[in-house]
PDB file with SEQRES, HELIX, SHEET and CRYST1 records, atoms N, CA, C and O in Angstrom:
SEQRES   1 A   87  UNK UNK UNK UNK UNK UNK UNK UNK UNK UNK UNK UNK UNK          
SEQRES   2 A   87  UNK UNK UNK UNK UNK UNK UNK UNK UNK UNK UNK UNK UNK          
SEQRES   3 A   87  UNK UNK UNK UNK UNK UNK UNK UNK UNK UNK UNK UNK UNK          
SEQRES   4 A   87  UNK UNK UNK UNK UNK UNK UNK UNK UNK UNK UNK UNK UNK          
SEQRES   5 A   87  UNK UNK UNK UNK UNK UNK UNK UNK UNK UNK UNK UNK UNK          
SEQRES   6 A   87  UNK UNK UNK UNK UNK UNK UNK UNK UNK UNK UNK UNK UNK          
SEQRES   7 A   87  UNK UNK UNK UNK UNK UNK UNK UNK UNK                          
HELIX    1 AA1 UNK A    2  UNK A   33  1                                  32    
HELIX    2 AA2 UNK A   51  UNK A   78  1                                  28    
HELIX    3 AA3 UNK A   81  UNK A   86  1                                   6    
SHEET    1 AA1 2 UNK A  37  UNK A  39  0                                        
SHEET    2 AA1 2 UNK A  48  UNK A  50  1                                        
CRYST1    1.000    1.000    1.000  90.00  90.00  90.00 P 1           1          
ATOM      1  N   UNK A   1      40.747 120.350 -88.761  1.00  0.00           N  
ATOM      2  CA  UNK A   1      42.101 120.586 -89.203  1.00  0.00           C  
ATOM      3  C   UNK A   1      43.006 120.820 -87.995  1.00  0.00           C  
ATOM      4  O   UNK A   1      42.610 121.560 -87.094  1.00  0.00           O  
ATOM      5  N   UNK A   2      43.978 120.337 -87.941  1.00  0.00           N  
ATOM      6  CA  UNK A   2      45.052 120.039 -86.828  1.00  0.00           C  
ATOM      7  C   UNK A   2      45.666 121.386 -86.993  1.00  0.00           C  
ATOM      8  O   UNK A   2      46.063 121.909 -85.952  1.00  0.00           O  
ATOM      9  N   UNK A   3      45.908 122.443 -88.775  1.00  0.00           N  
ATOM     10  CA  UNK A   3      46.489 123.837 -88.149  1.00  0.00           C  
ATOM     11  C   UNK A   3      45.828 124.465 -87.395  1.00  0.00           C  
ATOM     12  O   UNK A   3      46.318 125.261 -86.594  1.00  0.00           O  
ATOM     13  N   UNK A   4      44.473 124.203 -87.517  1.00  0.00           N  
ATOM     14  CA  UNK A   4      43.366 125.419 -86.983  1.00  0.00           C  
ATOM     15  C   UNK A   4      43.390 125.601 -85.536  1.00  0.00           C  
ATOM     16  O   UNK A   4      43.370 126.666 -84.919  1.00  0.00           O  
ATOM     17  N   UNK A   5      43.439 124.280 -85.034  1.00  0.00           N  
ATOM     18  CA  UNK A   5      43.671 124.053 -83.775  1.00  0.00           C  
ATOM     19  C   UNK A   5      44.794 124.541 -82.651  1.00  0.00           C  
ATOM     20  O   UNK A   5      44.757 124.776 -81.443  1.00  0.00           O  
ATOM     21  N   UNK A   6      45.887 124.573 -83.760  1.00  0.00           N  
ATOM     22  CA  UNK A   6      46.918 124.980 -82.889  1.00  0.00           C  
ATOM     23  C   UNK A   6      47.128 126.596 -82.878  1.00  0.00           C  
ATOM     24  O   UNK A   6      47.708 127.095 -81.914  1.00  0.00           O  
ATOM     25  N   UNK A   7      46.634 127.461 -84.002  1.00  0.00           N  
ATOM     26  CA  UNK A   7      46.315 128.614 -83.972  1.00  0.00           C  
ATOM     27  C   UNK A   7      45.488 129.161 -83.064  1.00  0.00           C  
ATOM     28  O   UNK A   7      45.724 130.320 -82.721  1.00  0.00           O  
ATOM     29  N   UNK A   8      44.379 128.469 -82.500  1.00  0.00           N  
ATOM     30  CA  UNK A   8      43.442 128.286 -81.929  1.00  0.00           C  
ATOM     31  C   UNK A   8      43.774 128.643 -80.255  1.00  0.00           C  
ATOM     32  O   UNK A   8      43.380 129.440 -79.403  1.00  0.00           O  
ATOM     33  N   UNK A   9      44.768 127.506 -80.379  1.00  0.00           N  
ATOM     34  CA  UNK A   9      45.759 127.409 -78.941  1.00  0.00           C  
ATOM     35  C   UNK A   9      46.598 128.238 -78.355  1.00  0.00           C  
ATOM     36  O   UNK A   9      46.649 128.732 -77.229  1.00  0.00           O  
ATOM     37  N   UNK A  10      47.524 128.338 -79.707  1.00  0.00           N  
ATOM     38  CA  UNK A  10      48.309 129.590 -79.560  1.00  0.00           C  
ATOM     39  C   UNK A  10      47.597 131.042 -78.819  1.00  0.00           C  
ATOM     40  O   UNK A  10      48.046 131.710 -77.887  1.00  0.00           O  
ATOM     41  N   UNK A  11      46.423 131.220 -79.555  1.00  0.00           N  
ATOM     42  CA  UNK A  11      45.315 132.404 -79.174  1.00  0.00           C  
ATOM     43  C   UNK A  11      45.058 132.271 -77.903  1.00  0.00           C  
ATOM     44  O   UNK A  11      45.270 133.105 -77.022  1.00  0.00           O  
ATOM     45  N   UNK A  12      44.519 131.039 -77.777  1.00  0.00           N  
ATOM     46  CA  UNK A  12      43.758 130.725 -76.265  1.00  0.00           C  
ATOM     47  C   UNK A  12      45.354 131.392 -75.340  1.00  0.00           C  
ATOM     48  O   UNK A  12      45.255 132.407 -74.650  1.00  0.00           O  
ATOM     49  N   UNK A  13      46.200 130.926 -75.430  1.00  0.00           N  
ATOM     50  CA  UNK A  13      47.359 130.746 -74.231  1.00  0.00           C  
ATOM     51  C   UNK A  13      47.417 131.911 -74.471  1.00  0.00           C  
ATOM     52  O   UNK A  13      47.338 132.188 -73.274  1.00  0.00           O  
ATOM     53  N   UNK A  14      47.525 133.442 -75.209  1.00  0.00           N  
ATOM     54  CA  UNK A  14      47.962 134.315 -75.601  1.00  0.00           C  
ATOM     55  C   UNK A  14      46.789 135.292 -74.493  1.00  0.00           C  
ATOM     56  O   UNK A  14      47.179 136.229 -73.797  1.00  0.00           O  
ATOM     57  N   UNK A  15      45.619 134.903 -74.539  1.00  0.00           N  
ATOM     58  CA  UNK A  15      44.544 135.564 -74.201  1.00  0.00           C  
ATOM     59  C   UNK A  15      44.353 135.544 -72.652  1.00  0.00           C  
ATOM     60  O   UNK A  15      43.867 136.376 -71.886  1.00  0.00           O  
ATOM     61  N   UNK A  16      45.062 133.946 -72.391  1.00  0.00           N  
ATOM     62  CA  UNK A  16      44.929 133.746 -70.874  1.00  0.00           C  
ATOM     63  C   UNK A  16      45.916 134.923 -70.102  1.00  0.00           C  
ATOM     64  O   UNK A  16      45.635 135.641 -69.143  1.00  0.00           O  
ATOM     65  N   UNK A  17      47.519 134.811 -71.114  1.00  0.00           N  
ATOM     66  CA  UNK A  17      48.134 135.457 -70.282  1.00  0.00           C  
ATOM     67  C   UNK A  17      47.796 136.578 -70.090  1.00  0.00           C  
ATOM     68  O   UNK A  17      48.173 137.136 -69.060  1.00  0.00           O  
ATOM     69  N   UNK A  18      46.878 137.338 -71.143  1.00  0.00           N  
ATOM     70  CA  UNK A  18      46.751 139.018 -71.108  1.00  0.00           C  
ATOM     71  C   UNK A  18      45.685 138.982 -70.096  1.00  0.00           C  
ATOM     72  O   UNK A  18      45.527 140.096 -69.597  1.00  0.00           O  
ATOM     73  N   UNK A  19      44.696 137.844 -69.499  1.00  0.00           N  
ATOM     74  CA  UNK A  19      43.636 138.212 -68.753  1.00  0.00           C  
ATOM     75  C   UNK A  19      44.529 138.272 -67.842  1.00  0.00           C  
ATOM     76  O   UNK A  19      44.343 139.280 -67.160  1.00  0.00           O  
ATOM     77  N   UNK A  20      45.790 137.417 -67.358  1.00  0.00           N  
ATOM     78  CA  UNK A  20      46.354 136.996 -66.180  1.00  0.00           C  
ATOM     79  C   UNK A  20      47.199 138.494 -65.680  1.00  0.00           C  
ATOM     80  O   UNK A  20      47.260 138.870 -64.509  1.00  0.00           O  
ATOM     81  N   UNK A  21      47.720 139.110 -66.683  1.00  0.00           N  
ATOM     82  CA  UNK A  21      48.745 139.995 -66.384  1.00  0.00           C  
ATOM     83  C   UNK A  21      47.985 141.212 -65.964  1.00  0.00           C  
ATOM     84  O   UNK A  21      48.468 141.843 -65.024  1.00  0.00           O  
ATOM     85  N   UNK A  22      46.668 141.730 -66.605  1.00  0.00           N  
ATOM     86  CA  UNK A  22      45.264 142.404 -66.715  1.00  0.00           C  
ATOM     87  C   UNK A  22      45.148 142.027 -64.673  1.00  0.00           C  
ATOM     88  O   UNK A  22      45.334 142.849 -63.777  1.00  0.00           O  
ATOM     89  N   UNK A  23      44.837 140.742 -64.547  1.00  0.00           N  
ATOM     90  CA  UNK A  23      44.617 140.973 -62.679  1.00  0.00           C  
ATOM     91  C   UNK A  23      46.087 141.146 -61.702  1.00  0.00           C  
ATOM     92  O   UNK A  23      45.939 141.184 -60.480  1.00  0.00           O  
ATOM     93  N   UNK A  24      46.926 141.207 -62.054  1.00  0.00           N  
ATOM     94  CA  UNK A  24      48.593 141.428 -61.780  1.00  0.00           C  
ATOM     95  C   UNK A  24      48.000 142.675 -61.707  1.00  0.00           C  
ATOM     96  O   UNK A  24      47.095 142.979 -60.931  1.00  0.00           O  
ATOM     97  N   UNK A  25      48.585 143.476 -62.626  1.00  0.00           N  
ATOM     98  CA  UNK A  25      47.738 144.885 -62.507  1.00  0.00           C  
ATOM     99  C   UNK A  25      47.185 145.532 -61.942  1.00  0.00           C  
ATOM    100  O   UNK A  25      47.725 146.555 -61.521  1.00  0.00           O  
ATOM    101  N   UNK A  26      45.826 145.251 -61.653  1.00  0.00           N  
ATOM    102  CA  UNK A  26      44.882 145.341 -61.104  1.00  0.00           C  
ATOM    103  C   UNK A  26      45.036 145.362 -59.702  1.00  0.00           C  
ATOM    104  O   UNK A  26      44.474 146.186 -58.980  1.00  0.00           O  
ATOM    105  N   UNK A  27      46.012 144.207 -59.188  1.00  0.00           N  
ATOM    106  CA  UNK A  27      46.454 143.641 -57.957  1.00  0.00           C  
ATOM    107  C   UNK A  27      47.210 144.922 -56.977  1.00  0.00           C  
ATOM    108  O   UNK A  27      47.138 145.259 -55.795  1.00  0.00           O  
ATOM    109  N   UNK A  28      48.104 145.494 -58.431  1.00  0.00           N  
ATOM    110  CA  UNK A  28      49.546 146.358 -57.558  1.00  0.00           C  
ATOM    111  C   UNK A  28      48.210 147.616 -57.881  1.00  0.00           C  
ATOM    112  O   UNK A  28      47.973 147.861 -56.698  1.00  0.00           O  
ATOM    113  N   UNK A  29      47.258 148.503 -58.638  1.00  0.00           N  
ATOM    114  CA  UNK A  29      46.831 149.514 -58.505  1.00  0.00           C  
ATOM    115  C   UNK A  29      45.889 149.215 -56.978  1.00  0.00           C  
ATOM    116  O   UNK A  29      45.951 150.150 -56.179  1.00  0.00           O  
ATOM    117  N   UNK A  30      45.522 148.686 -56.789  1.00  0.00           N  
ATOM    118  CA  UNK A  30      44.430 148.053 -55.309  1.00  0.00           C  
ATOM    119  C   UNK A  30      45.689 148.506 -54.234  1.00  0.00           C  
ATOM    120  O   UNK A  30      45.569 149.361 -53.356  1.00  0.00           O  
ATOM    121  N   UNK A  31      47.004 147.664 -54.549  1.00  0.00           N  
ATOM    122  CA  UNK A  31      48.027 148.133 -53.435  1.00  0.00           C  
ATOM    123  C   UNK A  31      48.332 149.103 -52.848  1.00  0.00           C  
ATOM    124  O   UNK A  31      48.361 149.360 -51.644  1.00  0.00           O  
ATOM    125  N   UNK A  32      48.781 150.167 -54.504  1.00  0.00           N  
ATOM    126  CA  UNK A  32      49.179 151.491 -54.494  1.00  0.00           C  
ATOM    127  C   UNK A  32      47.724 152.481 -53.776  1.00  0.00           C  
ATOM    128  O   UNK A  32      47.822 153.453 -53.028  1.00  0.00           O  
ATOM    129  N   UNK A  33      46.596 151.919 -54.237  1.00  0.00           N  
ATOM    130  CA  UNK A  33      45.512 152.971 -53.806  1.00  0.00           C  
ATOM    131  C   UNK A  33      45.263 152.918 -52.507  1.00  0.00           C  
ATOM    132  O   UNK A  33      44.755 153.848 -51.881  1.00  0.00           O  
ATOM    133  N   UNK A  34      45.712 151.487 -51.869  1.00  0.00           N  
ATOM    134  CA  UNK A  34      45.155 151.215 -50.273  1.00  0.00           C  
ATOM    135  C   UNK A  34      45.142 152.008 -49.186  1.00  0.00           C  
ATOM    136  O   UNK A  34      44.657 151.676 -48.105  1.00  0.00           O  
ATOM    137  N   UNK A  35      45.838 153.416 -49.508  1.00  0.00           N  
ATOM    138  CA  UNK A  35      46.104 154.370 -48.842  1.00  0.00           C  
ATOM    139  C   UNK A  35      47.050 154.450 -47.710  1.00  0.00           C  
ATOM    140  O   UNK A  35      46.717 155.071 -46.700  1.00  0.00           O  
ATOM    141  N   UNK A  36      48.273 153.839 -47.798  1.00  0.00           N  
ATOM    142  CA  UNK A  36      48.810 152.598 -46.799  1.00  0.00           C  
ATOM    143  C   UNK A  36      50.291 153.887 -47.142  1.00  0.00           C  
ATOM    144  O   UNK A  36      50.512 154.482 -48.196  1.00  0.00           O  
ATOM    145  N   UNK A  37      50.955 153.954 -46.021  1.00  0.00           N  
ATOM    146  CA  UNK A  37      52.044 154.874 -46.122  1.00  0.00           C  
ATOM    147  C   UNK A  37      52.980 154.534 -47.119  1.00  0.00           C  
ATOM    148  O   UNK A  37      53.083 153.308 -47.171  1.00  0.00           O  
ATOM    149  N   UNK A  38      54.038 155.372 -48.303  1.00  0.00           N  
ATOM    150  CA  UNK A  38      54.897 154.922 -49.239  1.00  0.00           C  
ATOM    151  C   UNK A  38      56.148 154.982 -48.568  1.00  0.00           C  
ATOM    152  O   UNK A  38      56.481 156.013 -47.984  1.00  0.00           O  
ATOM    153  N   UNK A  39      57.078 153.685 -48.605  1.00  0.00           N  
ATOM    154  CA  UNK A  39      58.093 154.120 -48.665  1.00  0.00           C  
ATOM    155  C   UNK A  39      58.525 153.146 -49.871  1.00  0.00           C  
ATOM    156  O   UNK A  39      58.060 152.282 -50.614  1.00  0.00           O  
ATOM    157  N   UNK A  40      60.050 154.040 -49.505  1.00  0.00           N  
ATOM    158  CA  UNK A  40      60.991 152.795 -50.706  1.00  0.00           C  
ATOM    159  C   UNK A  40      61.897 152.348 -49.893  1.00  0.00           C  
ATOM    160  O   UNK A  40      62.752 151.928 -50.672  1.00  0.00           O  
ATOM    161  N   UNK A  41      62.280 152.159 -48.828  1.00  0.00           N  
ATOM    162  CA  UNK A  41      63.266 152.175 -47.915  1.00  0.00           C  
ATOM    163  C   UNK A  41      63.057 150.428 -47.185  1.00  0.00           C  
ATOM    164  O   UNK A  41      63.657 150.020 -46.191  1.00  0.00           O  
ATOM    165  N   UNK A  42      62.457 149.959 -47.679  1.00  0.00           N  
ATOM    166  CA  UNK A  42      61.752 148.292 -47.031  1.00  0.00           C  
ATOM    167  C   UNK A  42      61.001 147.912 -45.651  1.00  0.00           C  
ATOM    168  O   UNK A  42      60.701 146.781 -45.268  1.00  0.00           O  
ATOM    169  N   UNK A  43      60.729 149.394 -44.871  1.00  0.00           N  
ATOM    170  CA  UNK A  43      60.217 149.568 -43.702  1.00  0.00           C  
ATOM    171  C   UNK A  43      58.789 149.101 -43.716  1.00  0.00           C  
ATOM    172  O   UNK A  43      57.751 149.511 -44.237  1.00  0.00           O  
ATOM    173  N   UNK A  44      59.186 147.909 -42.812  1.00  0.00           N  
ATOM    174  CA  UNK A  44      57.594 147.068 -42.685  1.00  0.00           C  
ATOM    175  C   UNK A  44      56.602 147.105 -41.858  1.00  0.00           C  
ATOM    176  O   UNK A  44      55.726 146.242 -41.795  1.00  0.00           O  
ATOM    177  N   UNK A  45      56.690 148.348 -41.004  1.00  0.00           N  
ATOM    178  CA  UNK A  45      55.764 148.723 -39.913  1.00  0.00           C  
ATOM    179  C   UNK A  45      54.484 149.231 -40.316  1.00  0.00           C  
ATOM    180  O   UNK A  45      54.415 150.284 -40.951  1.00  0.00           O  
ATOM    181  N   UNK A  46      53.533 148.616 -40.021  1.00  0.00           N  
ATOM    182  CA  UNK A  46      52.507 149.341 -40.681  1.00  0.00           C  
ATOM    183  C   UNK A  46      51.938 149.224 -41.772  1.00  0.00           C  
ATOM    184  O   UNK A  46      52.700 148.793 -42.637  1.00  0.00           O  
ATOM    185  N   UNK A  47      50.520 149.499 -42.244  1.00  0.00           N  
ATOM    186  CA  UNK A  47      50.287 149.841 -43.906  1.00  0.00           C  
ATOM    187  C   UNK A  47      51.615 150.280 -44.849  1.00  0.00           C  
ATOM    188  O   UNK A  47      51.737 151.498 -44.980  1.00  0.00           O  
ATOM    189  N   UNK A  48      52.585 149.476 -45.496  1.00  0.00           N  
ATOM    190  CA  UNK A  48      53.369 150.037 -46.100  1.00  0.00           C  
ATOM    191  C   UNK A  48      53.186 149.824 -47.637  1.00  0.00           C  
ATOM    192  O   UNK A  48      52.455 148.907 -48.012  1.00  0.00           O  
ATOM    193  N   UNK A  49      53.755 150.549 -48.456  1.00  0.00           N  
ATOM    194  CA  UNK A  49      53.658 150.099 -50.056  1.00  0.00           C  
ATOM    195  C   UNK A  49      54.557 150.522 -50.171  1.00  0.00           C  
ATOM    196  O   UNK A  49      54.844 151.624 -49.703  1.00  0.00           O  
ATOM    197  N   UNK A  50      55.743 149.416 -51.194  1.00  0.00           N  
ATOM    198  CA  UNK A  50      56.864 149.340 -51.660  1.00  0.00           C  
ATOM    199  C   UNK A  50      57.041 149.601 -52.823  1.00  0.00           C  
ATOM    200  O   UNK A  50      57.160 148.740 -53.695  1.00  0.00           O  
ATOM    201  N   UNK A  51      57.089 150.902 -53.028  1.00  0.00           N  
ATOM    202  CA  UNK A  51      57.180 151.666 -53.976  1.00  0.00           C  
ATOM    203  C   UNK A  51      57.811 150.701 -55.187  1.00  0.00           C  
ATOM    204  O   UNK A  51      57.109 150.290 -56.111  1.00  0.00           O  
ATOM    205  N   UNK A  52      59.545 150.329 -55.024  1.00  0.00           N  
ATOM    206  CA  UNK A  52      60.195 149.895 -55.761  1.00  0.00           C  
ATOM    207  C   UNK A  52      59.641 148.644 -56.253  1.00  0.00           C  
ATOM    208  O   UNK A  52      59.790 148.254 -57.411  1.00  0.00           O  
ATOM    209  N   UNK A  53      58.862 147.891 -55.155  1.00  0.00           N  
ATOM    210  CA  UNK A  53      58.405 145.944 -55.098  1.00  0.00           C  
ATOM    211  C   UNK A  53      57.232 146.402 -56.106  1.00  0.00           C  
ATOM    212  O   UNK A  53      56.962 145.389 -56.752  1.00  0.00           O  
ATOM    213  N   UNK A  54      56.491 147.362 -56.494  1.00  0.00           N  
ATOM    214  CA  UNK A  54      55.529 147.659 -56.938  1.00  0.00           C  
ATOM    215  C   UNK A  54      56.026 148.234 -58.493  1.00  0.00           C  
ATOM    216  O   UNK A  54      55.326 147.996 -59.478  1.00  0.00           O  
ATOM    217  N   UNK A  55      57.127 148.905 -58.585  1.00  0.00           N  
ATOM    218  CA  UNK A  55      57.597 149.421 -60.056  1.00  0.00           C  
ATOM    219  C   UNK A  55      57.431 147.967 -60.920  1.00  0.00           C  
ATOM    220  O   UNK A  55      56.631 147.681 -61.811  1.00  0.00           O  
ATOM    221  N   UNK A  56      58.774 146.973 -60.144  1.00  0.00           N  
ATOM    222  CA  UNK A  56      58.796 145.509 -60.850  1.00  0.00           C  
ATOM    223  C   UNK A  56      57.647 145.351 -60.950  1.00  0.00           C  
ATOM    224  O   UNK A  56      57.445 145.626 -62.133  1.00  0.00           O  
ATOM    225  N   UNK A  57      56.838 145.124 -60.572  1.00  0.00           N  
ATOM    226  CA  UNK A  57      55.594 143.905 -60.464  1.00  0.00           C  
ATOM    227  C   UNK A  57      54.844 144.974 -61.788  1.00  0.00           C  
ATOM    228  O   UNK A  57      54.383 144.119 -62.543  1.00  0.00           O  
ATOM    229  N   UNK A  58      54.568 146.109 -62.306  1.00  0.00           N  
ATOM    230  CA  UNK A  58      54.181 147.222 -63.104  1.00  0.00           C  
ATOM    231  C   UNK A  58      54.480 146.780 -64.743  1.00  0.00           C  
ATOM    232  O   UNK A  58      53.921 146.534 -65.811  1.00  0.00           O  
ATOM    233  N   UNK A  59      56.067 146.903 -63.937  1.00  0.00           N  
ATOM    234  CA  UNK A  59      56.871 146.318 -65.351  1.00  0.00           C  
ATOM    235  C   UNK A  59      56.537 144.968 -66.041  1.00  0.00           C  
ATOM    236  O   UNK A  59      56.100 144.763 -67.173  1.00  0.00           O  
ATOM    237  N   UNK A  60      56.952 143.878 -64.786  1.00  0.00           N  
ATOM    238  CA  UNK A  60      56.409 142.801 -64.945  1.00  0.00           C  
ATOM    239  C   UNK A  60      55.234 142.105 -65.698  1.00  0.00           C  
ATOM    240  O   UNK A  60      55.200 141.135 -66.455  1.00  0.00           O  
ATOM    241  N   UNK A  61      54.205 143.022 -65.175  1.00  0.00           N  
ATOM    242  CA  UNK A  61      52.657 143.123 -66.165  1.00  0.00           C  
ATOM    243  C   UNK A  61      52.688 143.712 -67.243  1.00  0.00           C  
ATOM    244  O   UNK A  61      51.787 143.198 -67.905  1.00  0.00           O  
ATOM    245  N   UNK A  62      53.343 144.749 -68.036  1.00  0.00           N  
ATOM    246  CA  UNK A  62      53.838 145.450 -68.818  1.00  0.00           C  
ATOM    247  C   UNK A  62      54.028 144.297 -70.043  1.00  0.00           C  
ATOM    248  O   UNK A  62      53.289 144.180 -71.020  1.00  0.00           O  
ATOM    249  N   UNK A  63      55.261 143.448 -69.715  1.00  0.00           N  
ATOM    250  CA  UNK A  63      56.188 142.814 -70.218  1.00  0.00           C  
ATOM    251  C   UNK A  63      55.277 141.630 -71.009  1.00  0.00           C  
ATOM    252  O   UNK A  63      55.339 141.222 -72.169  1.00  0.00           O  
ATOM    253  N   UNK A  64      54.430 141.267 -69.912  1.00  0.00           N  
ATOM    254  CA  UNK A  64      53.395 139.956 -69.933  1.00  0.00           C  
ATOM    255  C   UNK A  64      52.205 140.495 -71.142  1.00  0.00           C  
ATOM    256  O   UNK A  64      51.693 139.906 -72.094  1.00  0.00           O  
ATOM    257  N   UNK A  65      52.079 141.634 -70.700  1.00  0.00           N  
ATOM    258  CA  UNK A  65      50.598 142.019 -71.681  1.00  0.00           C  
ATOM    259  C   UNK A  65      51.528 142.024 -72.954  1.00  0.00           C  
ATOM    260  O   UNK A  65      50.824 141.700 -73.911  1.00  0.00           O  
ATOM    261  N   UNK A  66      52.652 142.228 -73.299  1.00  0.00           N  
ATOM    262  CA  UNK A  66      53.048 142.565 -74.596  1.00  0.00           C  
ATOM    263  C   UNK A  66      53.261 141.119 -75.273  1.00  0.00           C  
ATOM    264  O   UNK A  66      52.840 140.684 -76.344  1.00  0.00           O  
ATOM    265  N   UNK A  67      53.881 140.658 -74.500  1.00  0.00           N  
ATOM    266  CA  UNK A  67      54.404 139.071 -75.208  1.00  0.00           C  
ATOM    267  C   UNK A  67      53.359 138.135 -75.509  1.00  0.00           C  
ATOM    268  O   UNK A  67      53.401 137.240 -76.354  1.00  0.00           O  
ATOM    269  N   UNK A  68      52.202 138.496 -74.558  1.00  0.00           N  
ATOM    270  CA  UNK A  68      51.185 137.345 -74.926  1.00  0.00           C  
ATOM    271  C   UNK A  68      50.164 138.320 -76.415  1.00  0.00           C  
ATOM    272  O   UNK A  68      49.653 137.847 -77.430  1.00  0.00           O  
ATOM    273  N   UNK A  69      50.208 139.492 -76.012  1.00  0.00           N  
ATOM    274  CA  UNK A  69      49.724 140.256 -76.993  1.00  0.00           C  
ATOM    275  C   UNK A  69      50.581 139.991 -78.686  1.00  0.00           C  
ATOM    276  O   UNK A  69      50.008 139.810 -79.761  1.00  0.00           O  
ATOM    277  N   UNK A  70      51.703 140.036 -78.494  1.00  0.00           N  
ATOM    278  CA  UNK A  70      52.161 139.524 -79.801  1.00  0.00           C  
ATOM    279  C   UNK A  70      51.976 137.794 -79.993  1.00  0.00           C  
ATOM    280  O   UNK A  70      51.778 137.297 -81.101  1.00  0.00           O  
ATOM    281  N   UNK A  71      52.036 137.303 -79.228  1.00  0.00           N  
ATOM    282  CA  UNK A  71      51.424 135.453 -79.212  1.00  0.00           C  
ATOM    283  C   UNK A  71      50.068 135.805 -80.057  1.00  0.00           C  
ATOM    284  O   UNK A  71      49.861 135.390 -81.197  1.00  0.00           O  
ATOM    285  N   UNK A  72      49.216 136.604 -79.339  1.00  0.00           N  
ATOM    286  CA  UNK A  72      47.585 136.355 -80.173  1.00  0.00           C  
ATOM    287  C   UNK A  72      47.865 136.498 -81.591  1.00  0.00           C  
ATOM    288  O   UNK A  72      47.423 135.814 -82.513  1.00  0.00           O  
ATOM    289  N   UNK A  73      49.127 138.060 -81.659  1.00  0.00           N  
ATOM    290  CA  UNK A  73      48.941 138.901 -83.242  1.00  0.00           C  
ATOM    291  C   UNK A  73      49.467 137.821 -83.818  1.00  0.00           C  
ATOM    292  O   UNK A  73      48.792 137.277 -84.692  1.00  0.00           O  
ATOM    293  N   UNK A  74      50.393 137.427 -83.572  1.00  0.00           N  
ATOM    294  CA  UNK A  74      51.207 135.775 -84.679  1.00  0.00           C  
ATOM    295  C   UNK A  74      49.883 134.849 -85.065  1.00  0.00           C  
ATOM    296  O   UNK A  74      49.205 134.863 -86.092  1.00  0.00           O  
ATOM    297  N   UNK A  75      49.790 134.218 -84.128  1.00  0.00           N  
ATOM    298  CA  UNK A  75      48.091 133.099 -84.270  1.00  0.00           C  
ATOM    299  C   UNK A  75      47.792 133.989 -85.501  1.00  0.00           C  
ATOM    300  O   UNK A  75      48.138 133.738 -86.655  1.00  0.00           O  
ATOM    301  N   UNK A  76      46.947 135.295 -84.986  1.00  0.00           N  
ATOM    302  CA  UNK A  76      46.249 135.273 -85.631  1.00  0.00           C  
ATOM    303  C   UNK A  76      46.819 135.819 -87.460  1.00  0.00           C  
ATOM    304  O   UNK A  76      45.903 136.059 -88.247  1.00  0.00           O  
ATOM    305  N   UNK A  77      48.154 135.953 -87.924  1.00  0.00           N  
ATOM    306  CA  UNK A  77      48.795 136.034 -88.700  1.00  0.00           C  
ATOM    307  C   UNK A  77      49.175 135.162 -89.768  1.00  0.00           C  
ATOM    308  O   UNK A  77      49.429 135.263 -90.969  1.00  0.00           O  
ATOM    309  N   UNK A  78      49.111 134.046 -88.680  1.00  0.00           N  
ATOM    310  CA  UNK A  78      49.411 132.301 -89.632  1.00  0.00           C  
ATOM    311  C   UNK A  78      48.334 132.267 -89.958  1.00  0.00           C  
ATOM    312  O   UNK A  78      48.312 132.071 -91.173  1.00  0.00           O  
ATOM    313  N   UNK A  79      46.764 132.400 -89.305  1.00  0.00           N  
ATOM    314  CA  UNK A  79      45.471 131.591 -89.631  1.00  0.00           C  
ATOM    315  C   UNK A  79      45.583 132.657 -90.340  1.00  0.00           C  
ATOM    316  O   UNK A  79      46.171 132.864 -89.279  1.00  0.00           O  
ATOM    317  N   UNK A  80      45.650 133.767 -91.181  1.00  0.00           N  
ATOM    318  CA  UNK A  80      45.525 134.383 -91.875  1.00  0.00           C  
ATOM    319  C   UNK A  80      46.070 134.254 -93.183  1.00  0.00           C  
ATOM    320  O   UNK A  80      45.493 134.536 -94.233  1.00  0.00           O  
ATOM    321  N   UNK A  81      47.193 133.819 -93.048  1.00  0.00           N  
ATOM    322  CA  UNK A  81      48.270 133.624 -93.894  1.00  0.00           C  
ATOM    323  C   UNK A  81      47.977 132.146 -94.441  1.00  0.00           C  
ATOM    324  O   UNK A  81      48.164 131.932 -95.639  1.00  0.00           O  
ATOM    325  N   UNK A  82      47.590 131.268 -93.724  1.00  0.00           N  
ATOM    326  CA  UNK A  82      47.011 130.096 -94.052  1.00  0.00           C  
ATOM    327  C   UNK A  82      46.023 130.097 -94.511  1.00  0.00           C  
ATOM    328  O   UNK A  82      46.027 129.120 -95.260  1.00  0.00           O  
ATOM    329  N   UNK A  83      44.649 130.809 -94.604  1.00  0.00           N  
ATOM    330  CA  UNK A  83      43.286 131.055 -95.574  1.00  0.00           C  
ATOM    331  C   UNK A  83      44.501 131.738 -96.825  1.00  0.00           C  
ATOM    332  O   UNK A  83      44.805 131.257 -97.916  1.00  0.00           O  
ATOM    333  N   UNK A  84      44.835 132.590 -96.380  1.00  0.00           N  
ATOM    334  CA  UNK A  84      45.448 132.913 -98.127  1.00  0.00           C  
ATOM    335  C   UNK A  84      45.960 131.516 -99.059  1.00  0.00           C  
ATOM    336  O   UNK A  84      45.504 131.188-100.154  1.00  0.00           O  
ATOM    337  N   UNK A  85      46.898 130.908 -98.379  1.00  0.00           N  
ATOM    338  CA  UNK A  85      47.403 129.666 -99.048  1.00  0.00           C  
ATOM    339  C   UNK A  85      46.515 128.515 -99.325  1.00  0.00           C  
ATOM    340  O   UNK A  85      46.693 127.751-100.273  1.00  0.00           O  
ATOM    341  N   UNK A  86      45.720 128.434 -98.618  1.00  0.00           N  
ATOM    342  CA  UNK A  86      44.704 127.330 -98.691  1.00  0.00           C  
ATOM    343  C   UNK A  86      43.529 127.467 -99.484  1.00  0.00           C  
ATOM    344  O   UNK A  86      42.872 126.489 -99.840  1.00  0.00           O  
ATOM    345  N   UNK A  87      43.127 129.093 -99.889  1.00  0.00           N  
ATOM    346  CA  UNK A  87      41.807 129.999-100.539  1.00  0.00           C  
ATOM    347  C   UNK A  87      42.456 130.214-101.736  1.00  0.00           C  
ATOM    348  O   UNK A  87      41.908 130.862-102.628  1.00  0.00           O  
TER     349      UNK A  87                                                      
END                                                                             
């Protein structure tokens, strides 16, 4: 069935982004932990972590886990909604 498939898809793309945003994540806590001096001030001497370059990128992943997270809940809402209509 050609719906199943695209529910299917929908899921898949939904799942990639949450693995993708999941190593984003992952990426800026490795940053923040590196033990590397904080500023917020853009001073590039040294081990630095950019406090502020690091909020975005937080948010950023934030934003990503939610949208692809509601992508899966839809998928999986239609294929749901579609066994009802079809059962």
């Amino acid at each position: 069935m050609i719906a199943d498939t695209n529910f299917m898809e929908i899921q898949s793309i939904g799942l990639a982004g949450l693995e993708k945003a999941q190593e984003k994540l992952a990426a800026v806590a490795k940053r923040l932990s590196s033990g590397g001096q904080v500023s917020s001030s853009g001073d590039s001497s040294g081990d630095v972590v950019d406090l502020s370059a690091e909020m975005v990128a937080l948010m950023l992943a934030k934003n990503a886990s939610g949208a692809n997270l509601r992508a899966v809940e839809t998928a999986n809402e239609l294929a749901s909604r579609s066994i009802d209509v079809l059962g």
